[in-house]
N, C-alpha and C positions, 0 to 999 in steps of 0.2 A: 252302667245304670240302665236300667231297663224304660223309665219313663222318657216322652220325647221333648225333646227343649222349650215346648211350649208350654209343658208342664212343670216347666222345672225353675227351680227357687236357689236364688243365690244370692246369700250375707257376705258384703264385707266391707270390710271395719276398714278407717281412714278414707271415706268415701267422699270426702265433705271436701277436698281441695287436691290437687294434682293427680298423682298419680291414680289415686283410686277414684277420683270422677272419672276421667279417663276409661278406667274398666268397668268402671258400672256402665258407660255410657258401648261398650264393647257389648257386655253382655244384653244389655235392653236389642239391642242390634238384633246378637244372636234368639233370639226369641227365648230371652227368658226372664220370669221377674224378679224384680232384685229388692233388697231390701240393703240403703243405705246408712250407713251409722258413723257416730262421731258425735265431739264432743257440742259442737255448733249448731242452736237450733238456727238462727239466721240461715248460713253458708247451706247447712243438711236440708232445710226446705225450700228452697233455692233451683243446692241442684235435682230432688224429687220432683218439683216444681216442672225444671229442666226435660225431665229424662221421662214423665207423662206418667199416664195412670196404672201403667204394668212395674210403676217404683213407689216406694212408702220408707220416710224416711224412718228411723229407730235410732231417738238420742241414747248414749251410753257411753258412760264414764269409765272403761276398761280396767282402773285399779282403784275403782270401789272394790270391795269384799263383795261374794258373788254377780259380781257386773256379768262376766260372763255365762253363767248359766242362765242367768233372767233375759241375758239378751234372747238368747238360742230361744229360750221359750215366746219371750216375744214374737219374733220371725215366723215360731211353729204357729200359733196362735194369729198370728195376722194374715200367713198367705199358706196353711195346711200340713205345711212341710219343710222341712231345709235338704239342699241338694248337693249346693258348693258352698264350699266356705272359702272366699279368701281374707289371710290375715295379713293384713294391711298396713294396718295402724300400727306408728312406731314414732318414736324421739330423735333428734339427732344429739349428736356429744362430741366435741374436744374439749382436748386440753393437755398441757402437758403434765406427760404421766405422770411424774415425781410430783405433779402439784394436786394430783386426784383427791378428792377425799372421799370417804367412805358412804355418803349419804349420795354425789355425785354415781359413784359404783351402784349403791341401791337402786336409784330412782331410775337410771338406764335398761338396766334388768329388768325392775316391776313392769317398765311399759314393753318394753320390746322382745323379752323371754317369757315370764311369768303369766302375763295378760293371754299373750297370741297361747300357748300351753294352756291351759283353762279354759281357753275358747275351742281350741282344737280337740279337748277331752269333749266337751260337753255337746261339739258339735258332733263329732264319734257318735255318741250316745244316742242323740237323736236320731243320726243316720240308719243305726242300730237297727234302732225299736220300728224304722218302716220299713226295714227290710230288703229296700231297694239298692243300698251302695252310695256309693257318693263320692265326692271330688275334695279335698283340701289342697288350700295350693298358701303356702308360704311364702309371703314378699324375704327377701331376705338380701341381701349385699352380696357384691364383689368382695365388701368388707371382710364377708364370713372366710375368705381360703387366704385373706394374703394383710400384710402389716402397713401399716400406711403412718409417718408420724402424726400422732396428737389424737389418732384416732382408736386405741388399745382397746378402751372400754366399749366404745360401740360395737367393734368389732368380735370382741366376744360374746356380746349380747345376741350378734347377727351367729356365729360359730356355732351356738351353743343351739339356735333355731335348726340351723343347718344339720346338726347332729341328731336332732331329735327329731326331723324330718325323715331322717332314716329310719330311727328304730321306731316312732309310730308306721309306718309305711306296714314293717313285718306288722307289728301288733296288729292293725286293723284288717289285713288283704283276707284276715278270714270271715270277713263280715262286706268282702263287696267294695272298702275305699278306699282310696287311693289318695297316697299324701306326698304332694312334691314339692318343689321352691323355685321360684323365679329369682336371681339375683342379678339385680339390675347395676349397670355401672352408671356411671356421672349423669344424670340425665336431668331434660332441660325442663324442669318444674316451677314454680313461683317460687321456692323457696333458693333452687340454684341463680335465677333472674335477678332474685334480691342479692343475694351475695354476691353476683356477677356485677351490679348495678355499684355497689359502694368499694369497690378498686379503683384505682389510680388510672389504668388502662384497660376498660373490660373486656376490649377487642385481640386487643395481644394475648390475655391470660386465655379466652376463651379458644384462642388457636393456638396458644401453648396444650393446652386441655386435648384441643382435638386432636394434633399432632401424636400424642402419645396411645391412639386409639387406632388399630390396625385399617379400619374401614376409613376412620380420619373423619368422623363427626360425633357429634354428642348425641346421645339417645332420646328420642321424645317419649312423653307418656303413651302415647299409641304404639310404639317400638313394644314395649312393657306390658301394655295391656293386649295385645296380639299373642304375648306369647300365653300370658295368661286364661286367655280363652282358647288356645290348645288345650292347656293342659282340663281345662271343664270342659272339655265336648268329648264326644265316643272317639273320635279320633285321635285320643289319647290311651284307650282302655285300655290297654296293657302296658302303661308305664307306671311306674312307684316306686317311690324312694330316689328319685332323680332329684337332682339339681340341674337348672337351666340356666349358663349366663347368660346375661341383655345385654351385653357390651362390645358389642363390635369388636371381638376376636382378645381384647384386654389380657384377658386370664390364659388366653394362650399361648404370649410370648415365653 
């Protein structure tokens, strides 16, 4: 990208609670303004509140019908331009498989394939039209390379991101952007804290957890959002169509 990170503009969606406060609060850092979105006006004004006047929150309901276009134009319209996109926002899913049902199947999909896909078009487009290039970067899972029980459907929702991290990557590299994925393993969010919180023994399970992780700790959202802001700075420019694990060496065994 040719403009310098002062100038430079970056949406992303699920911003409003863990991980992606976390990177917004990464990026505000890096010298750039961010524009945070999600479904919570509360939580989204909050953390804009938070993160000061180079942030502006943008509510949006990612599986309305054109949620994502309006977003992108939102963003364009409120701070000039769009630079990075990260897609963020996503659902979590168990359950056993045999007991899935089909609306279960849907609803994982619209949020965490369909949504981030529509967002990642539309931010393309924008990118496009200014000429300059630009950064997507896809939240995506450990999920997306390997099976885990009860977890089938998320995990193809995360695969199918995965995959098409790729082939946007070729599509877009003749217009300048660059589209890659972070896939983060078990990491230590409010939403793993809850579920950590209502076990029997949350100290055993959570050094069962680490145990099984080559570095031997669980990942924080600053782990996730570091790598994240790699892949948005120049310091990246010539990578696309990568996937980056966050998981303390997991996917290496």
């Amino acid at each position: 990208m040719s403009t310098q990170n002062h100038e430079r503009v970056a949406l992303i969606t699920g911003a409003t609670s863990g991980i992606g406060v976390e990177i917004a609060r990464q990026l505000v850092r890096d010298g750039f303004r961010v524009a945070v979105s999600g479904r919570s006006v509360e939580r989204g004004e909050r953390v804009a509140a938070e993160l000061g006047e180079r942030t502006q929150f943008l509510r949006a309901d990612l599986l309305e019908p054109g949620a994502a276009a309006a977003l992108i134009d939102r963003t364009v319209r409120a701070f000039g331009r769009v630079d990075v996109l990260v897609n963020n926002a996503a659902i979590d899913h168990t359950n056993d498989l045999l007991e899935v049902g089909e609306s279960e199947i849907r609803e994982t999909f619209e949020a965490n394939t369909f949504a981030p896909m529509n967002l990642l078009i539309a931010a393309a487009r924008a990118m496009r039209a200014q000429g300059t290039g630009g950064s997507i970067i896809n939240v995506t899972s450990r999920l997306a390379s390997i099976g885990v029980p009860t977890m089938g459907i998320y995990s193809a929702s995360k695969g199918a991101m995965l995959a098409f991290t790729k082939a946007a990557a070729i599509d877009l590299a003749q217009y300048g952007i660059r589209v890659n994925a972070v896939a983060p393993g078990m990491t230590r969010t409010p939403l793993y804290e809850e579920w950590l919180a209502g076990l029997a023994d949350p100290g055993a399970e959570a050094d069962r957890v680490a145990s099984a992780i080559p570095l031997g700790r669980i990942a924080t959202p600053g782990d996730v959002a570091a790598t994240v802001a790699f892949l948005a700075s120049d310091a990246a420019a010539y990578l696309t169509g990568v996937s980056i694990p966050v998981d303390g060496g997991y996917l290496a065994k």
